[in-house]
C-alpha positions in Angstrom: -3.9 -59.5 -21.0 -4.8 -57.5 -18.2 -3.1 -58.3 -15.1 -2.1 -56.1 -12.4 1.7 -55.4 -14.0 0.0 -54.6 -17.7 -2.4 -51.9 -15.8 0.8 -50.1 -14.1 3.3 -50.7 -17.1 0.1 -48.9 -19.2 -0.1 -46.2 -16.7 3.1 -45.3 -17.3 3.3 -45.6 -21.3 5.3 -48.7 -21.0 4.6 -52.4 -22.6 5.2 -55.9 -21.7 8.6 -57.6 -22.1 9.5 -59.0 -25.3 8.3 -55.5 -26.7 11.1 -54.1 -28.9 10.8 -50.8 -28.2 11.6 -50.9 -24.6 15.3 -52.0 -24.4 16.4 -53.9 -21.6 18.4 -52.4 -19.5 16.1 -49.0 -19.9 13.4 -51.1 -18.2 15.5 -52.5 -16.2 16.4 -48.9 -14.9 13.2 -47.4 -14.4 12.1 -50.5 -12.3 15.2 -50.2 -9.7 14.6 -46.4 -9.5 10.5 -46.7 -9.2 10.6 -49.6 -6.9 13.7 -48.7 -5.1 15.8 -51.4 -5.7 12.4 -54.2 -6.1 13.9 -56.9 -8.9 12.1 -56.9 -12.0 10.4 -60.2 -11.4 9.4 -59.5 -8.0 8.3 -56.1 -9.7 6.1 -57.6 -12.2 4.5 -60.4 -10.6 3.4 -58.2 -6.7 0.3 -57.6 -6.3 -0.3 -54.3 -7.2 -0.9 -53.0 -3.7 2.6 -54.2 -3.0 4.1 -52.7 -6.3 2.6 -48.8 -5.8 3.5 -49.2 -2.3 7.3 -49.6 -3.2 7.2 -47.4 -6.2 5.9 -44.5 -4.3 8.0 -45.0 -0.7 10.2 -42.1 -1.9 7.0 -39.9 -3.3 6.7 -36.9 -1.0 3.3 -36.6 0.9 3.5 -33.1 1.8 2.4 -32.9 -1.6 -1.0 -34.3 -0.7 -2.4 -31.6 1.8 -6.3 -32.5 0.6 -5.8 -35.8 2.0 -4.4 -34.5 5.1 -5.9 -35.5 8.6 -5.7 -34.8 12.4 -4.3 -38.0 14.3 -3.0 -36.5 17.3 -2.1 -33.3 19.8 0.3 -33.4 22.2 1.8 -31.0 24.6 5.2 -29.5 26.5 5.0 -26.8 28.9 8.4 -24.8 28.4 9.4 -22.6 30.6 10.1 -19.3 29.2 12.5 -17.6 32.3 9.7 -17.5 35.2 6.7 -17.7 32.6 5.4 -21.1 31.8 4.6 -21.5 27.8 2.6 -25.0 26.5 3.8 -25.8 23.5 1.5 -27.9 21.4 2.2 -30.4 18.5 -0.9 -31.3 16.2 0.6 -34.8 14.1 -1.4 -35.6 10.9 -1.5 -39.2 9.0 1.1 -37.8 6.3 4.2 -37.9 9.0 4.1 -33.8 8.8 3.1 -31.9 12.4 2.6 -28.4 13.3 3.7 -26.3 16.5 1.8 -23.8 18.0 1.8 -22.3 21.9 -0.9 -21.2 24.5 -0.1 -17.8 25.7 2.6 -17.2 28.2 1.4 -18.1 31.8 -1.5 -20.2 30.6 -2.2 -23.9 31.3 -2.1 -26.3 28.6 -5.8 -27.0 29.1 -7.0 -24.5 26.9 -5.1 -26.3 24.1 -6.2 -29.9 25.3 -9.5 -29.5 25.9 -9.9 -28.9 21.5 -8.3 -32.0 20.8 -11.5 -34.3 20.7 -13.2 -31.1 18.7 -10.3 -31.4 15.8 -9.3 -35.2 15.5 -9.9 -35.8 11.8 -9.7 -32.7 10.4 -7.7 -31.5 7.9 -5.4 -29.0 9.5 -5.6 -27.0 6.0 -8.6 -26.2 6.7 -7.7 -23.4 9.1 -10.4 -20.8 9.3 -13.2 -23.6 9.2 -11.5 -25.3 12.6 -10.9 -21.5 13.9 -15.0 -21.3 13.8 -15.4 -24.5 15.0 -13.6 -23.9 17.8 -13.4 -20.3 18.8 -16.8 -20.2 21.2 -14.1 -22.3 23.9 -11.4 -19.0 24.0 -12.0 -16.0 26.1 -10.5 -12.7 27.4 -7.0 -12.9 29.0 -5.1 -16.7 29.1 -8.9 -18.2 28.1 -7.3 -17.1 24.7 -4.4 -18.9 24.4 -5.6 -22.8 23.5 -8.1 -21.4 20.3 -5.0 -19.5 19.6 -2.3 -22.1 20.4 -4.5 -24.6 17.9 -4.9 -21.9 15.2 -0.7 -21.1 14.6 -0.1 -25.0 14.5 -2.3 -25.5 11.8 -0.9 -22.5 9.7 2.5 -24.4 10.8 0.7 -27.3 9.0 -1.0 -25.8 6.0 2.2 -24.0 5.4 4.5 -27.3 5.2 1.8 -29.4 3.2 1.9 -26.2 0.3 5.7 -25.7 1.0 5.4 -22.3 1.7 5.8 -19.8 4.5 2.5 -18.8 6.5 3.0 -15.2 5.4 2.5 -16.5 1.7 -0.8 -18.1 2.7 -2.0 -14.7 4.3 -1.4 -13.0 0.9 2.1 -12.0 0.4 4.6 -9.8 2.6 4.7 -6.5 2.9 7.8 -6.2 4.3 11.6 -8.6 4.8 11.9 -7.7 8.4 10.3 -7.1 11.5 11.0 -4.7 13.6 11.5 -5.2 17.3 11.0 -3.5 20.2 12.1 -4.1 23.7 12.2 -3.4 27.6 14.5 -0.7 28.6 17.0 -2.2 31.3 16.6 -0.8 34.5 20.2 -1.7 36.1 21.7 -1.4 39.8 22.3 2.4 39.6 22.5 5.3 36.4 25.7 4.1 35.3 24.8 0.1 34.9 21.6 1.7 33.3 23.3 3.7 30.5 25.7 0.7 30.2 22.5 -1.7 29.7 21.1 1.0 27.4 24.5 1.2 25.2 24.1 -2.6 25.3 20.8 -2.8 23.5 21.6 0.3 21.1 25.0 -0.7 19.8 25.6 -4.7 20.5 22.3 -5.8 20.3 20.8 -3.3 17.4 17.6 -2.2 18.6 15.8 0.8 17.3 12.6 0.6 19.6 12.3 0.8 23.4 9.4 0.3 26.0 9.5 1.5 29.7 8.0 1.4 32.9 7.4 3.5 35.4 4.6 3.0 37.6 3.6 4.1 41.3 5.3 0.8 42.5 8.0 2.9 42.5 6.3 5.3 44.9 5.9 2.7 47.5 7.1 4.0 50.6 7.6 7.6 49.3 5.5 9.8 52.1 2.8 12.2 50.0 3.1 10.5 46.4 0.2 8.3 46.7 -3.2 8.9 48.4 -5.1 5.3 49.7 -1.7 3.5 49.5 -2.3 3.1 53.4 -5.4 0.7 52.3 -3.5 -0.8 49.0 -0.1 -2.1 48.8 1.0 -0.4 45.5 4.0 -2.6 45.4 1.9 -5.9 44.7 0.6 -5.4 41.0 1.4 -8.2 39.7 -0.5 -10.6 42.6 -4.1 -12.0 42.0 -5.2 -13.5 44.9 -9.0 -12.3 45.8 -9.5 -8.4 46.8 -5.6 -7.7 46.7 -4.6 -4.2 44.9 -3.4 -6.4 42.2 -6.7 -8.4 41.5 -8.5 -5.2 41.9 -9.7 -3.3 38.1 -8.2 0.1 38.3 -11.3 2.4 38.9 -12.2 0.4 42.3 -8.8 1.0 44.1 -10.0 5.0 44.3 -5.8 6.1 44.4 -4.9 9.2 43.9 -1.2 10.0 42.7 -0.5 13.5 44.2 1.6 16.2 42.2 4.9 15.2 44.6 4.2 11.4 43.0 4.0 12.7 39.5 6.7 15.2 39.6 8.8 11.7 40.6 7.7 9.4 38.1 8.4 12.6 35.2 12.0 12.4 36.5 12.2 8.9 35.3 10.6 9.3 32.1 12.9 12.5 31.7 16.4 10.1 32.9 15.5 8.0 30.3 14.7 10.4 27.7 18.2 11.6 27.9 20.1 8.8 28.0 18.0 7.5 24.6 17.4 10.4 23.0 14.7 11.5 21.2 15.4 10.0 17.7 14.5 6.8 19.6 10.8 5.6 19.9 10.1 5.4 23.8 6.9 3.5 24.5 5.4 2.9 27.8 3.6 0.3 30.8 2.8 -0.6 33.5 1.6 2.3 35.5 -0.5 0.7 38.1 -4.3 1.0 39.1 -6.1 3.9 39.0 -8.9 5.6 37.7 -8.8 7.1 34.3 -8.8 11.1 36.0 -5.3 9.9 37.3 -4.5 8.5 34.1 -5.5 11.7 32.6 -2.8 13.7 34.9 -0.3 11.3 34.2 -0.6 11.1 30.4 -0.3 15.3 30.5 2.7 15.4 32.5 4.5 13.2 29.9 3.8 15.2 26.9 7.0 16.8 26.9 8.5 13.5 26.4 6.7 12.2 23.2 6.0 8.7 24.1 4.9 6.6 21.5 2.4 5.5 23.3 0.9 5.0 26.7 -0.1 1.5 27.1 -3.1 0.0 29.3 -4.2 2.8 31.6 -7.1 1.3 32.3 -8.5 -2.0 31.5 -9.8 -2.5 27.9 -13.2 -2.7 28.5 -14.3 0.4 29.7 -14.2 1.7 26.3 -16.1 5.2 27.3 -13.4 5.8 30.0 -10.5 5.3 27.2 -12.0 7.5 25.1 -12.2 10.3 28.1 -8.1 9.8 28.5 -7.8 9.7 24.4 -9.4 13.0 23.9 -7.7 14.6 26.6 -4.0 13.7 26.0 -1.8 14.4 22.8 0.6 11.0 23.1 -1.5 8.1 21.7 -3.3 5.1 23.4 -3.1 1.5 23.3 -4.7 -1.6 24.6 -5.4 -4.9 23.8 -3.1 -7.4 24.7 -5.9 -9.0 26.7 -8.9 -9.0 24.4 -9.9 -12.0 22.5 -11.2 -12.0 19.0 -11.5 -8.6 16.9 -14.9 -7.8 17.5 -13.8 -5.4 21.0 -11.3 -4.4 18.9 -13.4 -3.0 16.7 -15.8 -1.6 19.2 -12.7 0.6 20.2 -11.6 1.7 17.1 -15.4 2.2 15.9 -15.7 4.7 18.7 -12.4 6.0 18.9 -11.1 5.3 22.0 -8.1 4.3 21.4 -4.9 5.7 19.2 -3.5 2.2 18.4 -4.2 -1.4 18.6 -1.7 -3.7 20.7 -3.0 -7.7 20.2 -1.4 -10.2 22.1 -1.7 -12.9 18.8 -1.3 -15.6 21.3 -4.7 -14.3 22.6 -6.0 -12.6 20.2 -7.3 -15.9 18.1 -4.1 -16.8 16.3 -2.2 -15.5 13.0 -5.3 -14.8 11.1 -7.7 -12.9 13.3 -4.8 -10.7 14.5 -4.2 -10.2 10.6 -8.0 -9.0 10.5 -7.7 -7.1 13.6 -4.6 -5.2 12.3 -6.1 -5.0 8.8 -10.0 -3.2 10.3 -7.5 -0.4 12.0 -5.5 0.1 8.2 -9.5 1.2 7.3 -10.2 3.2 10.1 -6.3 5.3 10.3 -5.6 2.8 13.2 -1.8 1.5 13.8 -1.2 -1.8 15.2 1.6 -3.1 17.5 1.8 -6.7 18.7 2.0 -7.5 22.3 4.3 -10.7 23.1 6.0 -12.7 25.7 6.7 -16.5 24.7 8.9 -19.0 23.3 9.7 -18.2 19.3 7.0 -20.6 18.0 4.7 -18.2 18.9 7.7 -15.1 18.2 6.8 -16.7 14.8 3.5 -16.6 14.4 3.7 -12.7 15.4 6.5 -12.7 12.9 4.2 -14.2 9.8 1.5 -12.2 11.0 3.4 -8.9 11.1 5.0 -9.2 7.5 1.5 -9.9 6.2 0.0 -6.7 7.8 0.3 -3.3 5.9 -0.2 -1.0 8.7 2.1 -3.1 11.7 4.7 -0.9 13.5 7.0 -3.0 15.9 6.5 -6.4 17.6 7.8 -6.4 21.2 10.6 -8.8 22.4 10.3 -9.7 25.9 13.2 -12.1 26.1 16.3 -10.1 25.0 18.2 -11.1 28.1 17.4 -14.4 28.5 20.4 -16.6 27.1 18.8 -20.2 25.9 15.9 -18.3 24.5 16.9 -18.1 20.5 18.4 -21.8 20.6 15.1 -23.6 21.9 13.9 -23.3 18.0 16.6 -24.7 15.0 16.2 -22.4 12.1 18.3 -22.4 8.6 19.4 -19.2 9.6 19.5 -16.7 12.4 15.8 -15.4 12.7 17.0 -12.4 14.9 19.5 -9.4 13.1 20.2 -6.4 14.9 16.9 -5.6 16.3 14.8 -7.1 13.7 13.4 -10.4 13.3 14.2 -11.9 9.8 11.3 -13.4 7.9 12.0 -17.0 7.3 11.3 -18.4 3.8 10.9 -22.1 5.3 8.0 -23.9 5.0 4.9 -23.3 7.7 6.2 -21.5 10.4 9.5 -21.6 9.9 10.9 -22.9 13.0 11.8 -26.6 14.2 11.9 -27.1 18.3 15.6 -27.9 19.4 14.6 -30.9 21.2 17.8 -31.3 23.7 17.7 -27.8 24.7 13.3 -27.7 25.2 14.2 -30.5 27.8 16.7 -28.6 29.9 14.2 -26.1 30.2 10.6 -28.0 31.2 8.2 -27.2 33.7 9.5 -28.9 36.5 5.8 -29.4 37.4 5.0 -30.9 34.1 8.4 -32.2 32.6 6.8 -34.7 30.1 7.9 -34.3 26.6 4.8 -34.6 24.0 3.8 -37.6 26.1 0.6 -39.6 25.2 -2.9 -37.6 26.0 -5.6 -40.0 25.0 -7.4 -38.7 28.2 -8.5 -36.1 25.8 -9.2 -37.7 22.3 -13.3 -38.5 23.5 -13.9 -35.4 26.2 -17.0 -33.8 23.6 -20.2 -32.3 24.8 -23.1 -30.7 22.7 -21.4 -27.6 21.7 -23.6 -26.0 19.2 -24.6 -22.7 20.3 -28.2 -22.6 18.6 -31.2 -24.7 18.3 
């Protein structure tokens, strides 16, 4: 006999009724619990489509990750206090999906525009995808859609293996993360110190960043030279030929020794109120050549920064290495480049002190791992840049436990209350100024739908909507003949 029942009841060791070595109700018991609940005559006389169908309902299919396949990406843009932050979802044909975001103030297009490029894949396949589809990222936001794609399919590969993306990367070098954050301004000293008491003692942090650049000179008579040309105030504008659009060397400011001697006093208020046992890192300084930069990074030597960050912008690797060689507190750039080759053209020359990736456009979890792990070789530290939702506080988080020679991961949303429930974890993934590595699955993190909703671009308020607009928008894309 050979019908479909004798093939499965053979697969499984078992023989046809009437067989005296299979008792009845024994039978009887492995059918209900392999066909959930299918009576035995319906059981044996299915076809056998019908009978592995039911026998396996209950068979996890994580457990197939080589079968795996792309079906679908889909996108909410969350808004993370004034910063939008697309959130993507890549869905596979095993019911399992991972999360990934474009970088802060980015547009979801990045991320879109890859869908036609991935559809089919298997999302374990991470690093061949990455090269697939890295030659569509760029400098700046251009980053954030190769980057946004390359986190959700760690968030994938990690759930189909059932293990936590820093396991994938090769094992953790550390439990915790350590965090570092802005230091409050506040109203007047005393509503400072009382922020700064805040973040020491309530909320745990070991690790601050400041800034004091010559925005707060605006106004000041003899601080700043060609501020009647520039309004120093508008840094953070880029509309075409303002101060703000305008790469520091081509604004021609000056900051005199009055305009220093101010912006020391702040660096020096601060200082007190911290301490010195207390990293102090640095931003945001404003635009001007690296000679100024020079003067600035020598009058804060007393202070022992741990780092001045973005002087000038990242690409004028000769000018970095001027302000480098010339100043004692160390350097850092980066959150802006793309890929680790510049990266490695600064460290190669040794412009820079440290490397500062933003990992959300950088190219993801595993090229910031490469980035970080080419500085270990050449003496190089590396500190990661970030200022999004916690999927992508995540991926820095995997990223930074996987990295031997990481030193703190900034945290750009301390104050902002709804932040830390827009994500359901099994446990708190924040501690005192550290970020606890998750042992879950992938990345770790589930979105908390009801609260992501309150909190939608009202510009673009769909939740993980429909894009088929996007599943067929291809073009020739090989980059050689």
């Amino acid at each position: 006999m050979n019908t479909p029942s004798h093939q499965f009841l053979k697969k499984f060791g078992l023989r046809e009724p009437g067989d005296e070595t299979i008792q009845e109700q024994s039978r009887r018991s492995f059918f209900k619990k392999a066909a959930g609940g299918l009576t035995l005559s319906g059981f044996l006389f299915s076809p056998i489509e019908d009978v592995l169908a039911q026998s396996t309902s209950k068979v996890n299919r994580n457990s197939s990750p080589s079968d795996l396949k792309i079906t679908d990406m889909r996108y909410a843009v969350v808004m993370n206090g004034y910063a939008r932050c697309p959130v993507i979802r890549i869905d596979t044909n095993q019911g399992i999906y991972g999360l990934g975001e474009v970088r802060d103030g980015a547009s979801w297009r990045y991320a879109m525009f890859l869908k036609s490029r991935i559809l089919g894949m298997n999302p374990c396949s991470v690093e061949h995808i990455f090269k697939r589809i890295k030659q569509f990222g760029y400098h700046g936001r251009q980053g954030g859609g190769v980057s946004a794609v390359e986190m959700a399919l760690w968030d994938l590969a990690g759930k189909a293996y059932n293990v936590p993306v820093y396991q994938l990367l090769g094992g953790k070098y550390r439990d915790k993360i350590r965090l570092y954050a802005d230091t409050p301004e506040g109203e007047n000293e005393a509503d400072f110190v009382a922020r700064v008491n805040k973040r020491f003692n309530e909320q745990g942090f070991t690790f601050m960043k400041m800034d004091f650049g010559i925005e707060l000179l605006k106004g000041i008579p003899g601080t700043v030279s060609n501020s009647n040309f520039w309004d120093i105030a508008r840094q953070w504008t880029n509309d075409p030929m303002t101060y703000g659009s305008t790469e520091h060397p081509f604004t021609q400011i000056q900051i005199t020794d009055k305009g220093l001697d101010l912006l020391v006093q702040r660096v020096a208020m601060v200082r007190e109120k911290i301490g010195y046992e207390v990293p102090l890192a640095s931003d945001h300084y404003g635009h001007f050549d690296h000679n100024n930069a020079i003067r600035l990074g020598k009058a804060v030597e007393p202070y022992r920064l741990a780092w001045l960050e973005d002087l000038v912008p990242w690409k004028f690797t000769e000018q970095w290495k001027l302000i480098s060689d010339a100043i004692e507190t160390p350097t850092i750039t980066g959150e802006d480049i793309y890929l680790k080759e510049e990266f490695i053209k600064l460290m190669d020359r040794g412009a820079i002190d440290m490397v500062h990736p933003d990992l959300a456009t950088a190219g993801g979890i595993l090229e910031t791992k490469k980035i970080g792990d080419y500085g270990e070789e050449r003496g190089v530290a590396m500190a990661l840049h970030f200022a999004g939702t916690p999927v992508s506080f995540m991926a820095n988080v995997h990223c930074a436990a996987a990295t031997q020679n990481f030193v703190a991961l900034e945290h750009h949303s301390v104050d902002l209350d709804y932040w830390a429930s827009l994500v359901k974890t099994k446990k708190p993934f924040i501690e005192k100024g550290f970020a606890v590595l998750p042992e879950a699955p992938g990345l770790g993190v589930e979105l908390n739908e009801e609260v992501v909703k309150q909190h939608l671009d009202p510009e673009h308020s769909g939740y993980f909507l429909p894009t088929t607009e996007w599943d067929k928008d291809r073009s020739w894309d090989r980059l050689w003949s």
